[in-house]
N, C-alpha and C positions, 0 to 999 in steps of 0.2 A: 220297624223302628223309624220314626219320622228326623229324620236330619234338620240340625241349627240352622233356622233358616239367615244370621248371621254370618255363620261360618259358609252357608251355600252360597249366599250373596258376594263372599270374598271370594269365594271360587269362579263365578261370573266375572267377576270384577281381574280376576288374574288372566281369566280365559281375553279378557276383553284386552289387559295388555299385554302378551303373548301378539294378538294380532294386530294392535297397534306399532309395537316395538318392530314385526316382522315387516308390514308396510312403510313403515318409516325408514328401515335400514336397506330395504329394494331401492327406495327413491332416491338415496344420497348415496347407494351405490352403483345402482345398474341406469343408463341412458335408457329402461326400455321396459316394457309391461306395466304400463298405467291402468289399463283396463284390472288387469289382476291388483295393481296397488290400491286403487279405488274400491276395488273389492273387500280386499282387507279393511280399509277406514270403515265401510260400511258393514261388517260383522265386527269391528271393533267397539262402535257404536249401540248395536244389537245386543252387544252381551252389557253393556255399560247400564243400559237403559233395562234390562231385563234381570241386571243386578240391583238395580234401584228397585224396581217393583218387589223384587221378592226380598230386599233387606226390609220392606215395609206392608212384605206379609201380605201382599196383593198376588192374585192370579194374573194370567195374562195368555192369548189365544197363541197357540204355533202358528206364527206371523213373522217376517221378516220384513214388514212396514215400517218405518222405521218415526214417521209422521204418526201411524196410529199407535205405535210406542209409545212415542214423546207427547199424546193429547192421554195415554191413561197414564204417564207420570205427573202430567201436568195438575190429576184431578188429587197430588199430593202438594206438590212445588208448582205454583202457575209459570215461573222464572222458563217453564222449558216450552211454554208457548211464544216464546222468542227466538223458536231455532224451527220453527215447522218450516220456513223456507228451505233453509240447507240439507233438513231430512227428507224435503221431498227430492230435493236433487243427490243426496248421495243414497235415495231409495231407488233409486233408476241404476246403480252401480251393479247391485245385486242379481241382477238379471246380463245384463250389457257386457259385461267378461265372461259369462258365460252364453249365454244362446247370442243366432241373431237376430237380430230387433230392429226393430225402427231409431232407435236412439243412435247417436252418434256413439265411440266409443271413447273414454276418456285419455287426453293427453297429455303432456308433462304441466303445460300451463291450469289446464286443470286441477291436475294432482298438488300444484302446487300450493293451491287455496285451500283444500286438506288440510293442509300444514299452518294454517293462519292461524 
């Protein structure tokens, strides 16, 4: 039986603030684990964007790019080719709290533009 792709899109969209709510409540609670808060914004983001695609019944590749996301939402809303900047930098999150990498790891001031 093929599921409401309305009703799976809210479910994205719930999934997506689930980990927004839980990164935002780290940050105003805990002095410490940016790298994991930045983590969170950026699957927060992921399910947000990959809610969009499927409330409009588009496919989309198991990708956690968050820039090549927001360029196949874009081919619905062009509005989201205004953020390809910030998704390229909160697509370095994804990686960066977990392995290690050449990237610096994110810190409070960082986390804090998150929040803008």
């Amino acid at each position: 039986m093929r599921r409401n792709h309305k009703r799976l899109a809210q479910e994205w969209f719930e999934i997506g603030d689930n980990e927004f709510g839980f990164a935002k409540a780290g940050f105003e609670e805990l002095d410490a684990f940016y790298p994991q808060i930045c983590f969170q914004c950026q699957q927060a983001v992921e399910k947000y964007f990959k809610g969009f695609l499927v409330y409009h019944k588009r496919r989309f590749p198991k990708i956690h790019d968050l820039t090549e996301l927001a360029k196949l939402c874009a081919k619905i809303d062009k509005r989201f080719l205004d953020f390809l900047k910030e998704t390229d930098i909160l697509s370095q999150y994804y990686l960066t709290s977990r392995y290690p990498l050449e990237y610096r790891p994110a810190g409070k001031k960082k986390q804090k533009k998150l929040f803008r």
